[in-house]
C-alpha positions as CSV (number, residue, x, y, z in Angstrom):
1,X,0.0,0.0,0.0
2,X,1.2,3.5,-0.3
3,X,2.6,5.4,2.0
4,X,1.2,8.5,3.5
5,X,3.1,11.0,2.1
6,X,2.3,9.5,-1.4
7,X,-1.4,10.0,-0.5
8,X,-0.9,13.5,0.4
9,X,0.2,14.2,-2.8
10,X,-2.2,12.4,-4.5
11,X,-4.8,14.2,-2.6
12,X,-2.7,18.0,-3.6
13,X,-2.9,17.1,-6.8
14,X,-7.0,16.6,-7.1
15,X,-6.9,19.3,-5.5
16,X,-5.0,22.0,-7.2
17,X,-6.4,20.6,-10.0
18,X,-10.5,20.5,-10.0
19,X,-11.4,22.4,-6.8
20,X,-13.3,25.4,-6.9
21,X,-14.4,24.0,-10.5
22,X,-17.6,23.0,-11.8
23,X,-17.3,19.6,-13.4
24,X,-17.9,19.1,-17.3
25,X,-17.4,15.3,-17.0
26,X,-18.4,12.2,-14.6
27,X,-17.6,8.9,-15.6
28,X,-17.9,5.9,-13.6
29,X,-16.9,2.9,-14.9
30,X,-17.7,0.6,-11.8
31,X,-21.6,-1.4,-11.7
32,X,-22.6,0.3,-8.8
33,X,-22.1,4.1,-9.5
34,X,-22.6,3.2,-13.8
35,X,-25.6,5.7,-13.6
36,X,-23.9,8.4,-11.1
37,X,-23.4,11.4,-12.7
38,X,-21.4,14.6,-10.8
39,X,-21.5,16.7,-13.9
40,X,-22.4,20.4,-13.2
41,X,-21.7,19.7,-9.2
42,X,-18.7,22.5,-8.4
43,X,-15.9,20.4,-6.4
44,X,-14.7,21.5,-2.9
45,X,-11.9,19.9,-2.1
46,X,-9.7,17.1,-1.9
47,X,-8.6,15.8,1.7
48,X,-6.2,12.6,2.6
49,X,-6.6,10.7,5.6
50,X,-4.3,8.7,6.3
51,X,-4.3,6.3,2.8
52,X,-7.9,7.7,2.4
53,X,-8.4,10.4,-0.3
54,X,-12.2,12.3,0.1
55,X,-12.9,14.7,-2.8
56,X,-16.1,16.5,-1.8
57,X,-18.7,17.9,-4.3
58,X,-21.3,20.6,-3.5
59,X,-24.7,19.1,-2.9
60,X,-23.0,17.1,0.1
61,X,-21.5,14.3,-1.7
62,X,-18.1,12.9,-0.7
63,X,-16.1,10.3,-3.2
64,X,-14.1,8.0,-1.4
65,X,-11.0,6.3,-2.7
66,X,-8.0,3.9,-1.8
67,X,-5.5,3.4,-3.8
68,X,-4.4,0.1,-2.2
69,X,-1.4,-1.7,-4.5
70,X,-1.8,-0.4,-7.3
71,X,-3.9,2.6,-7.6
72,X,-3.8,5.6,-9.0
73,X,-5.1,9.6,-9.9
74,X,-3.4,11.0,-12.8
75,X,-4.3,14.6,-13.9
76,X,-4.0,15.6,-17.7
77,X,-4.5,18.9,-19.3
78,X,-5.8,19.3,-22.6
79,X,-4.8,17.1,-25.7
80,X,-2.0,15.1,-23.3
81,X,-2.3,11.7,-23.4
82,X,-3.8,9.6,-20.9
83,X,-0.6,7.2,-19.8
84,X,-1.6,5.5,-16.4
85,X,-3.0,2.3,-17.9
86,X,-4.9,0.5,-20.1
87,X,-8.7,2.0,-20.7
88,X,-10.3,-0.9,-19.1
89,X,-8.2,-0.2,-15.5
90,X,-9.8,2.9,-15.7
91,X,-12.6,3.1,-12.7
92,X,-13.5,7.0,-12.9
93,X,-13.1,10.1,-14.7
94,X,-13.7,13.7,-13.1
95,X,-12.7,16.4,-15.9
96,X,-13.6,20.6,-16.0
97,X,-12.6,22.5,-18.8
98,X,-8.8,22.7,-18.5
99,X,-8.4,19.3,-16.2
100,X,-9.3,15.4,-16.2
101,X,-8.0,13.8,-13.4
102,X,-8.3,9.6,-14.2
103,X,-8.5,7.4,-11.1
104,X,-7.0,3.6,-12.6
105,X,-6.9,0.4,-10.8
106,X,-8.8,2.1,-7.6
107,X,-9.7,-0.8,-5.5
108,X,-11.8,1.2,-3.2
109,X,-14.2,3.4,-4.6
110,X,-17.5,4.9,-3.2
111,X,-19.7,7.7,-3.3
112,X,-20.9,8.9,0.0
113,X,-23.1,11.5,1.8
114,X,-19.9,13.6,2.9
115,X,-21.9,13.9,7.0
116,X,-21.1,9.6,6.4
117,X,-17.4,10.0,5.6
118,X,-16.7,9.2,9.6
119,X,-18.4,5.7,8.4
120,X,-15.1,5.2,6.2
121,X,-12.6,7.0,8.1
122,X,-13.6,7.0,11.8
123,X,-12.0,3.9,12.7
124,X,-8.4,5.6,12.1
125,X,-6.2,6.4,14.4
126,X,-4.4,10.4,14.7
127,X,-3.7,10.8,10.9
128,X,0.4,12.2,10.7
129,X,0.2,14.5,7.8
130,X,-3.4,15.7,9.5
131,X,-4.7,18.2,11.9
132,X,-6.4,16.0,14.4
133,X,-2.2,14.6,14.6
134,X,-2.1,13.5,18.7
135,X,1.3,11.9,19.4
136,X,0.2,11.1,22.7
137,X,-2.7,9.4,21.3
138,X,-0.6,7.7,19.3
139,X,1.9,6.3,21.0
140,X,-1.4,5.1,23.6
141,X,-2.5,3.5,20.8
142,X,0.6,1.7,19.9
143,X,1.3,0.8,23.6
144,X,-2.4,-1.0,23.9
145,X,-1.0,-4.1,22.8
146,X,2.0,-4.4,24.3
147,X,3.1,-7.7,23.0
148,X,2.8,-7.3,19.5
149,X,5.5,-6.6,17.6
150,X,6.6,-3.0,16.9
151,X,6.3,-3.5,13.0
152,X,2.6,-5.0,12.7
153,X,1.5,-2.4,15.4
154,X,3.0,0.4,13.2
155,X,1.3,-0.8,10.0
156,X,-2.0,-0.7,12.2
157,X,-3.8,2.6,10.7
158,X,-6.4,2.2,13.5
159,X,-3.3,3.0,15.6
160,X,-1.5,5.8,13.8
161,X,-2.4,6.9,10.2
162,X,-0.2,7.1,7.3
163,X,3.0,4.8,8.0
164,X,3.4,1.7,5.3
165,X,6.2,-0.7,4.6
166,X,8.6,1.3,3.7
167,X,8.7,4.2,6.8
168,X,7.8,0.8,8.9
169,X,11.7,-0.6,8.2
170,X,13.2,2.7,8.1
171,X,11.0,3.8,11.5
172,X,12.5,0.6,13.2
173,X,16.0,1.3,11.7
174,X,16.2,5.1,12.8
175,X,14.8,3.6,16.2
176,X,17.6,0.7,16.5
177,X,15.5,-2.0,17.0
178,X,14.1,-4.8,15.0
179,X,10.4,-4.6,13.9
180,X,10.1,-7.9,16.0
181,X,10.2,-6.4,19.0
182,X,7.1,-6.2,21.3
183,X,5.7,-2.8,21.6
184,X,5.9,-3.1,25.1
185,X,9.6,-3.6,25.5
186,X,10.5,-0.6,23.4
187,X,12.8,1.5,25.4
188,X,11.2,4.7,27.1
189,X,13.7,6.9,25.5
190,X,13.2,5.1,22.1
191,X,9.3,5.0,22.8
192,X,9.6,8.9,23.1
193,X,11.2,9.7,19.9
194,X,9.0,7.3,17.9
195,X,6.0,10.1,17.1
196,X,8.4,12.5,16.4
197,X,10.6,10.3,14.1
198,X,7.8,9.3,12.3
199,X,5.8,12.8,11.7
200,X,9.6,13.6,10.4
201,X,10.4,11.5,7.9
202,X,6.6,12.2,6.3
203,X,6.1,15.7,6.4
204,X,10.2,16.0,4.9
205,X,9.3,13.9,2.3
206,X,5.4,15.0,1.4
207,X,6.6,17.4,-1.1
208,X,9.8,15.4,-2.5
209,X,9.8,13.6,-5.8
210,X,12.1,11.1,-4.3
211,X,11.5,9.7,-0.7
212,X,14.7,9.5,1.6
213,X,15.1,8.9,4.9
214,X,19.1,9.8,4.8
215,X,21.3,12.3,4.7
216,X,23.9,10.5,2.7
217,X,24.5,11.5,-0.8
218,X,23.2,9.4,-3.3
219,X,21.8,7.1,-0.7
220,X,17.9,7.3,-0.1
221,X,17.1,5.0,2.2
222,X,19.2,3.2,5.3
223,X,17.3,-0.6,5.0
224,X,14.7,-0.9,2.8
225,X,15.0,-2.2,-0.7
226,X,18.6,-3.3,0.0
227,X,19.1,-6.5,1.4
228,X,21.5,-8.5,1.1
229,X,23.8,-5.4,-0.2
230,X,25.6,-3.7,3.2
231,X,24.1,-1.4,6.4
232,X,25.4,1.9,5.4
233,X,26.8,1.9,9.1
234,X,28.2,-0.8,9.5
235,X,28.5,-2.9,6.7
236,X,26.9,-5.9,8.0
237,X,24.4,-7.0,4.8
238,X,20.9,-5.9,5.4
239,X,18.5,-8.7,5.7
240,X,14.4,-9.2,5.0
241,X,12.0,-11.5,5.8
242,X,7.8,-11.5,5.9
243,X,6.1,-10.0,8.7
244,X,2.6,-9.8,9.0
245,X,-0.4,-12.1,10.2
246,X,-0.1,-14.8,7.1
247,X,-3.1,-13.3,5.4
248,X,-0.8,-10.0,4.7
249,X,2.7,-10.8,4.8
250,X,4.7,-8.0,4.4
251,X,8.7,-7.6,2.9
252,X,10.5,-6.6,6.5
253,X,14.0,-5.1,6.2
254,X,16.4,-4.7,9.2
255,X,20.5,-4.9,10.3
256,X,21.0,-7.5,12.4
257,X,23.9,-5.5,13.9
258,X,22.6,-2.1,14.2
259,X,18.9,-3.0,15.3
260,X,18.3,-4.9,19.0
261,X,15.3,-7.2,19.4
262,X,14.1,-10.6,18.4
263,X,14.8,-12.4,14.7
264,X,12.2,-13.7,13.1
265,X,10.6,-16.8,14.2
266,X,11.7,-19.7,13.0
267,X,10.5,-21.0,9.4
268,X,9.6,-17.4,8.9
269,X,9.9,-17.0,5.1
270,X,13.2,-15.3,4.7
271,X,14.4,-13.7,0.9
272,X,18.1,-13.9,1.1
273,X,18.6,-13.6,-2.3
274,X,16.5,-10.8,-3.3
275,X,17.4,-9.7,-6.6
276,X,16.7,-6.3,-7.8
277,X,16.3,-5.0,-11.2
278,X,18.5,-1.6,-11.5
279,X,21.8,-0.3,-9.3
280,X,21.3,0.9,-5.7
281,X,21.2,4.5,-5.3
């Protein structure tokens, strides 16, 4: 799934482009909204939440949208071509007179009464590129469970809202312990800094092209996307293995040497010989 500072751009580019316009186009291409039609409706806004995007309409309508795996909003001007997928991966089209913004491949989509969008959203926890952010609520949230392991409790949106794979690894990396470790036995100090860390690395990175969680040149990130190639501390090679329940298993990447905690459990799928198909950066 993305991560949260993908969705906040996602959601500023909807934005910038169709509010305060009055729509010339509405084009559902899913069964249940084939006879919806927004045209003339003047759009509001677009708001993340989280990995939620909510483009409101005038007239009290909210669409709701997730971009899961492999969704996405692309926004074309006039005459450019449409280059985010085939036409049948295409599940809506909003367009005004200067802008179409294409939603492809959207797992989630539904139009809403926008008083209902608590219905969708309500069960997240303090959103970290939003203004209802609470890192004490947060961290509460995170600490509730306090045996399960720092990585699945981070990926937990009802938790905290807007961390994914890849700020899970580098979360647990900046944090120096393994995303295997209970909650509970995070260190207070570490516990402390692990809001903070995390509201860091997104808001630096909402309005970047490229993520990175580094400040070494030509180096983006410290673990993830690099085993079995070195730690840029220490060398040791970076390792990954699945985390998740078994219904979600997840690519988890940590240094053995720079991050204390438990290993994963024995006969844990483990990819020691990831391949990857262009040079490290």
């Amino acid at each position: 799934m993305p991560e949260g500072d993908t969705v906040w751009q996602a959601a500023k580019r909807l934005h910038v482009a169709l509010a305060g316009k009055v729509l010339t186009r509405s084009d559902f291409r899913v069964p249940k909204y084939a006879t919806a039609d927004l045209t003339g409706r003047t759009v509001l806004n677009t708001a993340p939440r989280g990995k939620h995007l909510l483009t409101r309409f005038e007239g009290g309508l909210t669409l709701h949208t997730h971009l899961r795996m492999e969704g996405a909003w692309k926004v074309y001007g006039p005459g450019e071509r449409w280059r985010g997928g085939a036409g049948h991966q295409i599940r809506v089209i909003l367009g005004t007179a200067d802008r179409m913004a294409v939603g492809y491949r959207l797992q989630v989509l539904e139009l809403l009464r926008t008083e209902e969008e608590e219905r969708v959203v309500g069960h997240l926890g303090p959103d970290l590129l939003g203004p209802d952010w609470d890192p004490e609520r947060a961290l509460t949230n995170l600490l509730a469970d306090p045996l399960r392991p720092l990585g699945e409790a981070l990926l937990d949106q009802r938790n905290l809202a807007g961390i994914g794979n890849v700020y899970k690894s580098e979360l647990c990396f900046l944090l120096g312990v393994t995303p295997w470790l209970p909650v509970g036995a995070l260190p207070a100090e570490r516990a402390a800094q692990l809001s903070a860390t995390a509201k860091r690395l997104l808001e630096i990175n909402r309005d970047r092209p490229v993520r990175r969680t580094t400040d070494l040149p030509r180096q983006d990130l410290f673990v993830y996307g690099r085993a079995p190639r070195p730690c840029l501390r220490c060398r040791t090679p970076v390792r990954v293995a699945d985390q998740g329940d078994g219904s979600q298993d997840r690519p988890t990447y940590w240094c053995p040497a720079c991050q204390t905690g438990p290993a994963p459990a024995p006969g844990t799928p483990q990819r020691w010989r990831e391949r990857y198909p262009r040079s490290p950066r």
